[in-house]
C-alpha positions as CSV (number, residue, x, y, z in Angstrom):
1,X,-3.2,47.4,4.3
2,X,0.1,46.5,5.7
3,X,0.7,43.7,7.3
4,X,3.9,42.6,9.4
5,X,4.6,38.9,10.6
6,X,6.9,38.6,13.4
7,X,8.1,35.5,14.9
8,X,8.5,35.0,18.7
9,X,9.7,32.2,21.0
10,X,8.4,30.0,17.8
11,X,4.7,31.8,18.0
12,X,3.6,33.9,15.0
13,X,1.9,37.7,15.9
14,X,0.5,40.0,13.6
15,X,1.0,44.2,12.9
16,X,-1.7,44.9,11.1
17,X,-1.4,49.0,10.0
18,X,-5.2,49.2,7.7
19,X,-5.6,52.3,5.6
20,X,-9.0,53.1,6.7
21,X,-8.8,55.4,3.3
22,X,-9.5,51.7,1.7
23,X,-12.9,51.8,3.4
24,X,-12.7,48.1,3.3
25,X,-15.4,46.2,5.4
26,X,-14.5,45.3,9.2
27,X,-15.8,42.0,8.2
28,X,-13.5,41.6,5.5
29,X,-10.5,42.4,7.6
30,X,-11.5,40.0,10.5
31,X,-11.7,37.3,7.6
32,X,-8.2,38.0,6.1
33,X,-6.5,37.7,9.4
34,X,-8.0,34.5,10.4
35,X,-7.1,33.1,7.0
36,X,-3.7,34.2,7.7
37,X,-3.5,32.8,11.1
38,X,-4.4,29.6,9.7
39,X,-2.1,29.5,6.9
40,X,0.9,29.7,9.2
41,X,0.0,27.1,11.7
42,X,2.6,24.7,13.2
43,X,3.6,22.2,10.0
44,X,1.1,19.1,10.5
45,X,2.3,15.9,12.3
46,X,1.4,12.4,13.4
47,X,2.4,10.5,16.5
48,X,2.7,6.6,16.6
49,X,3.6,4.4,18.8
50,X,4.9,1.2,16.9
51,X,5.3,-2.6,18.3
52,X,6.0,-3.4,14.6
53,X,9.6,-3.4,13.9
54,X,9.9,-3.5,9.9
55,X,12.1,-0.9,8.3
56,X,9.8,-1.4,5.5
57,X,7.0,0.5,7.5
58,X,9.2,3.4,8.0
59,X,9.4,3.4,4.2
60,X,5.6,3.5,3.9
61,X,5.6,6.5,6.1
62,X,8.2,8.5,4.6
63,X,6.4,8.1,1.1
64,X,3.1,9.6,3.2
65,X,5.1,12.6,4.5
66,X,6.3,13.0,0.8
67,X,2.6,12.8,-0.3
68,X,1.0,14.9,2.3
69,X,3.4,17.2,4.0
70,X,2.7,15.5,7.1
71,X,5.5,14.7,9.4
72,X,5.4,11.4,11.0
73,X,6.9,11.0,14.4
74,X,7.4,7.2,15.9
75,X,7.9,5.6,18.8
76,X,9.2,2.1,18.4
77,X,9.6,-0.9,20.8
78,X,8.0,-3.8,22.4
79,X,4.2,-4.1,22.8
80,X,4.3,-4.1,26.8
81,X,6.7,-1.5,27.3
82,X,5.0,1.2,24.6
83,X,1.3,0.1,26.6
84,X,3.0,1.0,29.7
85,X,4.1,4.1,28.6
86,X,1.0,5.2,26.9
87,X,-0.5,4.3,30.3
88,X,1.6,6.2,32.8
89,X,1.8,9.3,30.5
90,X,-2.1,9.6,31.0
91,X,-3.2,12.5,29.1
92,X,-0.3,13.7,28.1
93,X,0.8,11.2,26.4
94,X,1.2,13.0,22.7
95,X,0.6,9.5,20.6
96,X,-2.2,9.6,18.0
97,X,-1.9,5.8,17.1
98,X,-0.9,2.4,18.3
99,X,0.3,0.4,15.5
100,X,0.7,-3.2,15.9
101,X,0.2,-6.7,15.4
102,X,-2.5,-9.3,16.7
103,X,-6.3,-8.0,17.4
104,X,-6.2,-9.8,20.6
105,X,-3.7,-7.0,21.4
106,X,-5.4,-3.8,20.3
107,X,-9.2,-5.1,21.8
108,X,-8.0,-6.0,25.2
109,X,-5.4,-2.0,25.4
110,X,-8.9,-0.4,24.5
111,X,-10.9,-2.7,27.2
112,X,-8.6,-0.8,29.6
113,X,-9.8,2.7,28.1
114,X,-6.8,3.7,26.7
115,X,-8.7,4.5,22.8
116,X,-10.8,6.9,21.6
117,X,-13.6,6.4,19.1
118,X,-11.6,6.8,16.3
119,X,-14.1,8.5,13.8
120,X,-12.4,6.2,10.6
121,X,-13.5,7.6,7.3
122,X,-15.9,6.5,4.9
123,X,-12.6,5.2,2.5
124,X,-11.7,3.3,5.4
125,X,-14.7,1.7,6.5
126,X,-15.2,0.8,2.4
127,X,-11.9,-0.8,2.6
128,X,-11.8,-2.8,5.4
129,X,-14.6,-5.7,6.6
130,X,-16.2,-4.7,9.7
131,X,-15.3,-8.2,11.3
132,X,-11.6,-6.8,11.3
133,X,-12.1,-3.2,12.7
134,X,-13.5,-1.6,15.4
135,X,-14.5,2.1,16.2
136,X,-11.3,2.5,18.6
137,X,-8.9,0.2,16.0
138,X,-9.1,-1.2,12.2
139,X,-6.9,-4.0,10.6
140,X,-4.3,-2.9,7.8
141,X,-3.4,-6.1,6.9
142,X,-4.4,-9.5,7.5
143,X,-2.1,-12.9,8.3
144,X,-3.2,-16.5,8.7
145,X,-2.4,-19.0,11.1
146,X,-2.5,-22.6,9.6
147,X,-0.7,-25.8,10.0
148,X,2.7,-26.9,8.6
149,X,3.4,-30.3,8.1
150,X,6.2,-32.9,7.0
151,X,4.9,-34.3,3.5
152,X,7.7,-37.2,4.5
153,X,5.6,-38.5,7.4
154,X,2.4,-36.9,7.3
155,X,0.2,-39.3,4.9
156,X,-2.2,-36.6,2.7
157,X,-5.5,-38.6,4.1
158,X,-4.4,-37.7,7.7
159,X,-5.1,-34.0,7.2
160,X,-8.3,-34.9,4.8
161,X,-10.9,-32.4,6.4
162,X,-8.3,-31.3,9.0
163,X,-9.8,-28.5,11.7
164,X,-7.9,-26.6,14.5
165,X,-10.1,-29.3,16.6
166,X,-8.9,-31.5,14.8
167,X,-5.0,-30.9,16.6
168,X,-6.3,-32.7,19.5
169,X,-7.3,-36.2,17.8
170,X,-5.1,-38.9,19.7
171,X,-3.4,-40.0,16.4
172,X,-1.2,-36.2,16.5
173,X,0.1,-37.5,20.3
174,X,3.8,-37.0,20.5
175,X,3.6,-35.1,16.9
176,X,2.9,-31.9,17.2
177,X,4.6,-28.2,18.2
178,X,3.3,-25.2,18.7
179,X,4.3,-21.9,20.8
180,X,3.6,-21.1,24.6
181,X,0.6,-20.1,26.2
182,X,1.6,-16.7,26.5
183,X,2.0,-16.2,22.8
184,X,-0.5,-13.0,22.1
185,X,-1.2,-15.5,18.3
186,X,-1.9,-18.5,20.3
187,X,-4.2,-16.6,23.0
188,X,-6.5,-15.2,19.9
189,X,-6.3,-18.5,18.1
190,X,-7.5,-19.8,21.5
191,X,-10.1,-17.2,21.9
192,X,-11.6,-17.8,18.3
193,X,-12.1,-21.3,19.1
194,X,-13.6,-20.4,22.8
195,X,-15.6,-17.7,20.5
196,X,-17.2,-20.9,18.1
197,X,-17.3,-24.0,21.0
198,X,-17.4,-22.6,23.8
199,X,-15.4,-22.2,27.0
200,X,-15.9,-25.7,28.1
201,X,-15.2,-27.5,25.2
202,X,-12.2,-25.5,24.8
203,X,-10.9,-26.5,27.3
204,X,-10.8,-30.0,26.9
205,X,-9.3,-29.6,23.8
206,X,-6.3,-27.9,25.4
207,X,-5.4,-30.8,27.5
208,X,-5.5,-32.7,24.6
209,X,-3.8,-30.4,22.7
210,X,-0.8,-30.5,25.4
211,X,-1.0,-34.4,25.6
212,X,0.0,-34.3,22.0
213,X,2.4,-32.0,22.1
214,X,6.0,-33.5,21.0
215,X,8.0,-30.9,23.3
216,X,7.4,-28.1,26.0
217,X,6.4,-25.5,23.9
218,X,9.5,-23.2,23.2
219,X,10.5,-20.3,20.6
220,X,9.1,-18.3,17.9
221,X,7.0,-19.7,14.8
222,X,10.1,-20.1,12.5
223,X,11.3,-22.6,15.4
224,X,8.4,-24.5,15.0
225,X,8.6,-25.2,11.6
226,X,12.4,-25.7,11.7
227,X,11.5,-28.4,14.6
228,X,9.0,-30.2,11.8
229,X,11.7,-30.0,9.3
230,X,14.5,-31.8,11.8
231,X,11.9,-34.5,12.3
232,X,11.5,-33.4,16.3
233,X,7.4,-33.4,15.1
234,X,5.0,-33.7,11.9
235,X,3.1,-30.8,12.9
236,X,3.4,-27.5,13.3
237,X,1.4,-23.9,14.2
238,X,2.5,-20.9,12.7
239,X,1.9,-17.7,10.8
240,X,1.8,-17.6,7.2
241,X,4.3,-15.2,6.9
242,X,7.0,-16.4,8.8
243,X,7.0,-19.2,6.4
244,X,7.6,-16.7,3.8
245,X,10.2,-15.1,5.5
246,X,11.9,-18.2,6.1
247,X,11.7,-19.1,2.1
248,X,13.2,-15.3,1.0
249,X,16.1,-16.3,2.4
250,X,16.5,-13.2,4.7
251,X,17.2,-15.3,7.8
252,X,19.7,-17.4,6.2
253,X,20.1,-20.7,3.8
254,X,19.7,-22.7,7.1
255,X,15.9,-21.7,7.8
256,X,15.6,-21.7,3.8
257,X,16.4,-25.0,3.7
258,X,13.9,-25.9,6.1
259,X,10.9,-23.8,5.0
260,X,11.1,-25.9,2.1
261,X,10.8,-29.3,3.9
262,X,7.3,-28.3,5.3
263,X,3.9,-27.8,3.8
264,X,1.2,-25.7,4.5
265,X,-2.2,-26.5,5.2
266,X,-5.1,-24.2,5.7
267,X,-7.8,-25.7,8.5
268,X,-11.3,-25.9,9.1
269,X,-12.2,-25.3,4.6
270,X,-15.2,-27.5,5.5
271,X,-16.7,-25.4,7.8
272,X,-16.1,-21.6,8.8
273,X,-12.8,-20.8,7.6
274,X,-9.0,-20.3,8.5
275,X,-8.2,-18.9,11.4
276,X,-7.5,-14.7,9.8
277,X,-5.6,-12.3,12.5
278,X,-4.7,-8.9,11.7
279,X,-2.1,-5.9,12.0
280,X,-3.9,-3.2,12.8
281,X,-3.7,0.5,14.1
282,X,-6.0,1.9,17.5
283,X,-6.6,5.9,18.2
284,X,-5.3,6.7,21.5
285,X,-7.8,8.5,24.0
286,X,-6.2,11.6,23.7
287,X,-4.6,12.2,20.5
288,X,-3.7,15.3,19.3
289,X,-3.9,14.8,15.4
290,X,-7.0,12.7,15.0
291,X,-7.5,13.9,11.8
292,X,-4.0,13.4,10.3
293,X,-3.9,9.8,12.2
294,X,-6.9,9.3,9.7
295,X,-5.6,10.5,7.0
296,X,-2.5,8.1,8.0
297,X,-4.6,4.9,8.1
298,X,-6.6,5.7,5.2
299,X,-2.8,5.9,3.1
300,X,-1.9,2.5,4.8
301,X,-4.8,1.0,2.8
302,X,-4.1,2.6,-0.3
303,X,-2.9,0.5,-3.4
304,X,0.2,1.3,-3.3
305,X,0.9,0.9,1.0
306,X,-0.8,-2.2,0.5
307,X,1.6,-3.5,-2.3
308,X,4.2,-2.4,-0.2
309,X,3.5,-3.6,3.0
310,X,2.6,-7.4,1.0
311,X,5.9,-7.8,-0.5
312,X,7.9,-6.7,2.3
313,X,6.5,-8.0,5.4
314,X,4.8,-10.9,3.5
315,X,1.3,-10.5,4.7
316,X,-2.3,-10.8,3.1
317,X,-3.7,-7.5,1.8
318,X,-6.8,-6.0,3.9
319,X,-7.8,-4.5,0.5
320,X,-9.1,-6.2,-3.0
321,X,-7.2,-5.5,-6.0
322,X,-3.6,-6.3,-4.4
323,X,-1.8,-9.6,-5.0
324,X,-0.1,-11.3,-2.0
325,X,3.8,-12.3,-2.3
326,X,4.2,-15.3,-4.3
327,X,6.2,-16.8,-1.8
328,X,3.0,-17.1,0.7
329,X,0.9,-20.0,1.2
330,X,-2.3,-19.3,-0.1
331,X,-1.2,-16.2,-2.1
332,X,-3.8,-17.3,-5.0
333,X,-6.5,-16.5,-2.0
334,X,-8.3,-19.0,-3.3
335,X,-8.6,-20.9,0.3
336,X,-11.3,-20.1,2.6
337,X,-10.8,-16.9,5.5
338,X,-12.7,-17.5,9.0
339,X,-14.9,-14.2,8.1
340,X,-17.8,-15.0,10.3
341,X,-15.9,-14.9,13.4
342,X,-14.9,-11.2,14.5
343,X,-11.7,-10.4,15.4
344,X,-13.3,-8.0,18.0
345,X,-13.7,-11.6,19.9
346,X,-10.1,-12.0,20.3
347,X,-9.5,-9.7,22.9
348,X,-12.8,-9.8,24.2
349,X,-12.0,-13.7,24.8
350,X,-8.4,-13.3,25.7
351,X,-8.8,-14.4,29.6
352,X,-10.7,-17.1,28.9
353,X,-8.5,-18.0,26.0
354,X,-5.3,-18.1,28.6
355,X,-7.2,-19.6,31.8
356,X,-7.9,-22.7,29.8
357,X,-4.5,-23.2,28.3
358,X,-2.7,-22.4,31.9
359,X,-5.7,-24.7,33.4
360,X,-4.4,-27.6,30.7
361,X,-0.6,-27.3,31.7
362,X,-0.2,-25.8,28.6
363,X,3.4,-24.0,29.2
């Protein structure tokens, strides 16, 4: 048997010229050129959309292409504009996942039906807690958000048994900053607390919450803790990792010097745990490689992506076994995670989450 390939317009036909002299099975033939077919398929590829903007991630998928022969194609940019995007390209839209940060995020884009069941693995559902994955989206890393304070002004007994409630106790008034309402980490920090109290309750302990507050709430998390080490509060709320990124030294010796005037301090130990967000990654509703975009999150969660991704964008593993950056609070993990509470409750909390801080004055 001869057999000819011939490439056309990028398509692959076969001549096939059989030497029926062989007396070779019809069945056998039909078998061969299916296994052919398939062996010259269009190379393998994943599409993501990306609201995470680390170079380091781009590393992590490089190494998988090395591993697996599967290109990785990405879309980077700002969560709204990507979501918009995805939205208005409908079903042909050609993106596999949505990478990015905050569960808040991911639950309330596949609320509005743009994921699919994702079908994750048996090696991903071992490796990540079902409180931070869904069947649309799962987390690939986790970050806390805790409370930094000024050692200078902040006596120790003052945060003795210290809860995210506990940021609306009169004695805080004038002391604290924290981030506007429209903050996607505020709105899920919100949401776990509407989640655990209730909406009511919640409420109330926004406007207190804003009648502490020591300045309309403005900038990003490194500004609040800059703010607490300039004495403009004794308070802050922020993200573990920015605190990190602050003491690396990779946004200069001025935020250096002021990561290391504040100190961290994980809430609510007493009761059910730290408030734990994730970055995570959704299948879109109609992706095209659902089987590579697998294979893709199931390589994010590997040792090695998880070392990776720890020391370079200085978040908590999502797996056991992997050792968080020694410049991150709590990198002994020896503090206590909010696991009871589901991320899933994030977005499914979200409006309430914002009604109550808008309803407060909250800015």
């Amino acid at each position: 048997m001869r057999i000819v390939i011939i490439r056309i317009a990028g398509q692959i036909t076969f001549n096939i010229n059989v030497n029926l002299r062989s007396r070779m099975r019809k069945l056998t033939i039909i078998s061969l050129f299916f296994a052919l077919i398939s062996s010259f398929t269009i190379a393998a590829e994943v599409n993501i959309f990306s609201a995470r903007h680390y170079d380091s991630d781009i590393q992590l998928y490089e190494k998988f292409t090395a591993a697996t022969g599967i290109k990785v194609n990405v879309v980077s940019g700002k969560d709204k504009a990507l979501q918009k995007r995805i939205t208005e390209e409908g079903a042909d839209c050609v993106g596999d996942l949505y990478i990015t940060a905050d569960a808040g995020r991911l639950g309330a884009f596949a609320a509005k039906g743009m994921m699919q069941n994702a079908g994750w693995s048996k090696a991903i559902k071992d490796a990540v807690p079902a409180q931070f994955r869904s069947a649309k989206w799962t987390g690939i890393a986790k970050r806390a958000r805790i409370i930094y304070y000024s050692p200078e002004r902040v006596n120790a007994n003052e945060l003795n048994g210290m809860t995210y409630e506990g940021l609306a106790d009169p004695k805080w008034k004038g002391r604290l900053v924290i981030r506007k309402s429209n903050n996607i980490y505020n709105q899920s920090l919100v949401a776990s607390l509407v989640k655990n109290n209730g909406k009511a309750k919640t409420a109330e302990w926004s406007k207190a919450v804003v009648a502490n507050m020591a300045r309309t709430p403005k900038g990003n998390d490194r500004a609040q803790i800059m703010a607490v080490a300039a004495g403009e509060a004794d308070i802050a709320v922020a993200n573990t990792y920015y605190h990190a990124l602050m003491l690396s030294g990779k946004k200069g010796a001025e935020q250096q010097e002021a990561a290391k005037k504040v100190m961290p301090f994980f809430p609510n130990q007493q009761d059910r745990g730290t408030h734990i967000n994730i970055s995570g990654a959704g299948m879109l509703k109609h992706a095209p490689n659902k089987a590579n975009a697998v294979k893709l999150v199931e390589f994010l969660l590997s040792t090695e992506a998880q070392n990776h991704i720890v020391n370079n964008t200085f978040e908590y593993p999502m797996i056991g076994g992997v050792t968080p950056n020694d410049l991150v609070p709590g990198k002994e993990m020896n503090f206590v995670m909010d696991t009871k509470t589901s991320v899933k409750s994030y977005g499914a909390k979200q409006a309430d989450a914002l009604e109550v801080m808008l309803a407060a004055g909250w800015k």
